[in-house]
N, C-alpha and C positions, 0 to 999 in steps of 0.2 A: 683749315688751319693746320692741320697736321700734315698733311702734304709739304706747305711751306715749311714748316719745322725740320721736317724729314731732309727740303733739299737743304736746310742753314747747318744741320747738321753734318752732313753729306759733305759740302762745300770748307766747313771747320774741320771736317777729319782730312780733310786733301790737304790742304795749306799744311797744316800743323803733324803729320805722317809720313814717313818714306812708303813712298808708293812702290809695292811689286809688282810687274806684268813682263805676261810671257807672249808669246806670238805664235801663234798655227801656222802652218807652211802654205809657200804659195803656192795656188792651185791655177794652173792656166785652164783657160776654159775650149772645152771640144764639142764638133758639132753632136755628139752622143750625149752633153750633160743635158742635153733641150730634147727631152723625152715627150713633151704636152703638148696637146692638139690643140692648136691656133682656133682662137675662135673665130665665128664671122669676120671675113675682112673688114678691118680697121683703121688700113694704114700701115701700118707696123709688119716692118718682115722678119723683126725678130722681138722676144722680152725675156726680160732675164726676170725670175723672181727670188729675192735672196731674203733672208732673215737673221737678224744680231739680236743675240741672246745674252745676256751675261748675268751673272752673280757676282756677290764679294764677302768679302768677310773682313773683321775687324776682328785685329791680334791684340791682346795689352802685355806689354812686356814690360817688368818695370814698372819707370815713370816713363814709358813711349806708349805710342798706338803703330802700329802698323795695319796697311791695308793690302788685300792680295785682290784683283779682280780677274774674273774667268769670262772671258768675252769669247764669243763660236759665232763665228759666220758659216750657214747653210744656205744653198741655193736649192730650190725647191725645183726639181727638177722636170715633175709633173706638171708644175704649170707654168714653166720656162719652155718655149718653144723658137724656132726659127721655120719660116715657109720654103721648105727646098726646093718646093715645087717653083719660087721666083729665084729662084738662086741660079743664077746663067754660067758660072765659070767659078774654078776652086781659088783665082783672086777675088771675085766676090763674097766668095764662103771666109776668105781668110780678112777679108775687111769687115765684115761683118760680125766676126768672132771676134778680132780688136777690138771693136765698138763696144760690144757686150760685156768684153774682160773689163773696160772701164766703169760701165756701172757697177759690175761684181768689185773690182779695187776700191770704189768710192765707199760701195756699202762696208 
């Protein structure tokens, strides 16, 4: 029950609050951020693993609420890895790093 609570609350300070957010810079991705040793072949000639963290806070100013949220995307680098050993040509490597920049954009 408090869970629910938590998002009705959550959900009433967003409607009813001017929202502030900032943005971290983009980071394009290079065959050096995939530092982790690939496990047993899987399939997979390359994985990204990334992680979204954020915080917030709730301001009363007034008769307002404002909200500021801190959102950090990190990509875990140790267990991001790419197999260079299948990697045939540095057009492979750089289609490969687009692929990956896309799950890293999505997260």
């Amino acid at each position: 029950m408090e869970n629910k609570t938590t998002r009705w609350l959550l959900v009433l300070l967003l409607t009813a609050a001017p929202v502030f957010a900032g943005a971290q810079s983009y980071h394009r991705l290079a065959a050096a951020d995939f530092g982790g040793n690939a496990p047993q072949y899987n399939g997979d000639i390359a994985y990204t693993n990334c992680h979204v963290d954020y915080t917030y806070e709730v301001i009363h100013k007034a008769d307002n609420y404002d909200i500021r949220f801190y959102v950090q995307l990190t990509m875990d680098n140790d267990k991001s890895y790419i197999r260079l050993d299948q990697v045939n040509s540095r057009e492979q490597l750089q289609q490969i790093l687009r692929h990956e920049q896309g799950h890293y954009n999505i997260a």
